[in-house]
N, C-alpha and C positions, 0 to 999 in steps of 0.2 A: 265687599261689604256684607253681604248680604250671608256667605259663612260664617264670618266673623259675629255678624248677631245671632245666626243657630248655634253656634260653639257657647257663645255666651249662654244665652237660653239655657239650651242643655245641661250646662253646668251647675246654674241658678238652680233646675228645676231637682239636679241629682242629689245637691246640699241640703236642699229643704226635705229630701222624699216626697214631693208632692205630686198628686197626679193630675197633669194637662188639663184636662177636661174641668175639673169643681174648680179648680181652682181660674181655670178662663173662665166658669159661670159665674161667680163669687164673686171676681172684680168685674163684671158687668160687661164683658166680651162674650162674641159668638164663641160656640162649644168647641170649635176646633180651633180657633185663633192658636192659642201654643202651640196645638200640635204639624197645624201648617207651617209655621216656621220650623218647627224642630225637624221635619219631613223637606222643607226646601222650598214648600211652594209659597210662602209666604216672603219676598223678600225685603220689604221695609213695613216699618210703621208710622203713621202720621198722626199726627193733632193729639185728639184725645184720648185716644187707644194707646199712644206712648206712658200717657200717666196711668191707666186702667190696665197695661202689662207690667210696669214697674207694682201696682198695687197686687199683681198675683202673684207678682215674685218676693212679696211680703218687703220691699224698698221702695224708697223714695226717687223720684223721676234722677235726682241727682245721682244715686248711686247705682243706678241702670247703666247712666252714661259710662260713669266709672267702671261699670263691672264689664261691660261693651268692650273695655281693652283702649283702642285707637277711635273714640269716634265722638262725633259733636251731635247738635241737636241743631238743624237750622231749617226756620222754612217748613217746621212740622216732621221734615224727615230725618233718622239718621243716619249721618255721612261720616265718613272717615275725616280725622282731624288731620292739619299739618304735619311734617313731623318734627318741626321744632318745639309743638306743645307736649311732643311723649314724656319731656323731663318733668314737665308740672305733675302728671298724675301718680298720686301714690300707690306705693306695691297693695301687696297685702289682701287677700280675701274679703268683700265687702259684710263688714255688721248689721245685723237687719236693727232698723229701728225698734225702741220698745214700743212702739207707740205703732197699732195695725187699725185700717177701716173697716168695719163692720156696716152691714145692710142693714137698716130696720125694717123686720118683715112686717110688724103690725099690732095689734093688739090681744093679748092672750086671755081671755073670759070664761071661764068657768059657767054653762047652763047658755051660751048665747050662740045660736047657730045662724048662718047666715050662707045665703046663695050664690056658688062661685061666682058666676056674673053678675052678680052685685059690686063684687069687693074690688080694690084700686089694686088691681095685680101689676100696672106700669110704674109705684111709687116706686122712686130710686132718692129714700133718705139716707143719705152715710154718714155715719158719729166714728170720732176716733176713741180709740179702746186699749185699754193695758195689753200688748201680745202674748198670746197663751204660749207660754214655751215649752207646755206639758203637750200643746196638740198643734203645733206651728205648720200640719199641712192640712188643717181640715178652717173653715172657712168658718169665720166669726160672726154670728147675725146677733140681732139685737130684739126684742120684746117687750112690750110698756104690758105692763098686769093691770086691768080692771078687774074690780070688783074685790070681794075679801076670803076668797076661797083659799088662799094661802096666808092669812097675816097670822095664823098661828105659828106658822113654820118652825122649827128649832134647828141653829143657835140663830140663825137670823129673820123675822119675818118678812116676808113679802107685802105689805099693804098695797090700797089702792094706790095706783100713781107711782110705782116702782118701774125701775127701768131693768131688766138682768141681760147679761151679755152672756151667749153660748156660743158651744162648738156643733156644728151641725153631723147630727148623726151619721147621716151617710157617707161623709167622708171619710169618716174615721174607719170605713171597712172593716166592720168584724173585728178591728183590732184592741174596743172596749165593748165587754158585753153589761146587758143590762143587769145591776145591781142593784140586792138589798139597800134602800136610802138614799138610791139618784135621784135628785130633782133633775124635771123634765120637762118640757113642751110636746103637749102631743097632740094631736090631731083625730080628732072624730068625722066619719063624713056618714052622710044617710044618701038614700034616694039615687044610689048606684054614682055617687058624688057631688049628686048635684048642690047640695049641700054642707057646710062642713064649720066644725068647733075648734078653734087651738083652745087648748087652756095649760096650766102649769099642773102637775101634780108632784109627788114623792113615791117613787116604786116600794112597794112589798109584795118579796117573792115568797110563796107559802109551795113548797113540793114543786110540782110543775105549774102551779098556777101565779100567776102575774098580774096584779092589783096595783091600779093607780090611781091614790089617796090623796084628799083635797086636805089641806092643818088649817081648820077652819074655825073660828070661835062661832062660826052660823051653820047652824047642823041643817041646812034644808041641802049643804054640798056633797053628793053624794061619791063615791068610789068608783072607778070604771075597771070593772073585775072583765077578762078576756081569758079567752084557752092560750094556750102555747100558742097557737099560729099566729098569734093577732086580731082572729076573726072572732068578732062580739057576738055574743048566741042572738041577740035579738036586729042582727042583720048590721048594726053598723060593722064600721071596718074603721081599725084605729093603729096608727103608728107613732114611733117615737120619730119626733120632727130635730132636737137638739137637745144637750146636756146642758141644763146652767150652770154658769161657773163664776159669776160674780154679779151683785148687783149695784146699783147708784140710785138715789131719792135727791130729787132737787128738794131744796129746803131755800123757804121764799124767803127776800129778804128783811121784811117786816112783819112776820108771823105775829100774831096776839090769839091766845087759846080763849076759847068759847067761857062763857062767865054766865 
């Protein structure tokens, strides 16, 4: 049983190109979970870690079983099925659902900085999310925008109480670089980290320099202009955290505008 689910694995993880590791982080497994089984030393999975390794293989618990070859789910573990059940399961390569969980990391604020051990780093909220089939190995998180430092934005703006879905930078390995006009999440930290800002900007690249601009109708939101390296002259340290790639506004059901 126990090759029969690294073979699977393996397979899952060659289809998608995705690499073990973000992608065991992302669905909320230890970092080597994948790679243990694809290596041997992992040989089953139980309870809730079966639905959080179907979730890194961008499937549904159902179609793990299925992609499994010969095997059931009981008891939390999976086992080899009958073999009177092999006629029931269909052929065929398994289709990832359109429909992928994304984390919400938390809140993205323009001017608000706040002390790592302050902030709920154990929140595990997950929303389901259109799947990005432009970036189907890099890990989908999610962001609510405070404040109005983007509701300028063009063609869409961001207002307060916006929700945007991205792809997280680091996954994507170098394999998008940062462009003129990306909307982003980035991350400011002071006091050697002790401290640290997400907020949303819109890159502009001028020569070698890299500027990230708040579309603000409130001009007190300022630009965060850094060298090539990243490194801010005035001692912060700032990186790009994710790419936005769509957003959502709940719209309440009996709104009435201000009179």
């Amino acid at each position: 049983m126990a090759d029969e689910l690294k073979e699977a694995v393996a397979k899952r993880v060659e289809e998608l190109g995705i690499a073990p590791t973000p992608a065991a982080v992302g669905a909320g497994l230890e970092r080597n979970f994948i790679n243990d089984i694809l290596q041997g030393r992992k040989r089953s999975v139980r309870g809730d870690n079966f639905v959080k390794l179907a979730r890194a293989l961008q499937m549904t618990p159902a179609e793990l079983l299925e992609a499994t070859t010969l095997h059931s789910f009981k008891g939390g573990v999976v086992t080899p099925v009958k073999e009177e059940i092999r006629v029931t399961l269909s052929p065929g390569k398994p289709t990832p659902s359109p429909i992928a969980q994304a984390r919400v990391q938390g809140a993205a604020q323009a001017g608000t900085f706040h002390r790592v051990d302050e902030l709920e780093e154990d929140r595990d909220e997950w929303v389901n999310v259109p799947r990005d089939e432009e970036f189907p190995f890099a890990r989908q998180l999610v962001f609510d925008i405070r404040g109005d430092s983007m509701n300028k934005l063009e063609p869409v703006p961001l207002p307060d109480g916006s929700r945007v879905v991205t792809v997280a930078f680091e996954d994507l390995d170098n394999r998008v670089p940062l462009q003129d006009g990306m909307v982003v999440i980035v991350e400011q930290t002071l006091a050697d980290g002790q401290v640290r800002e997400w907020s949303c900007k819109q890159i502009e690249i001028h020569g070698e320099q890299v500027e990230f601009h708040p579309r603000s109708t409130n001009p007190r939101h300022k630009p965060i202009i850094i060298e090539p390296d990243l490194e801010a002259d005035d001692g912060r340290t700032v990186r790009v955290l994710a790419i936005v790639r769509g957003v959502t506004s709940a719209i309440p059901l009996a709104w009435k505008p201000r009179r």
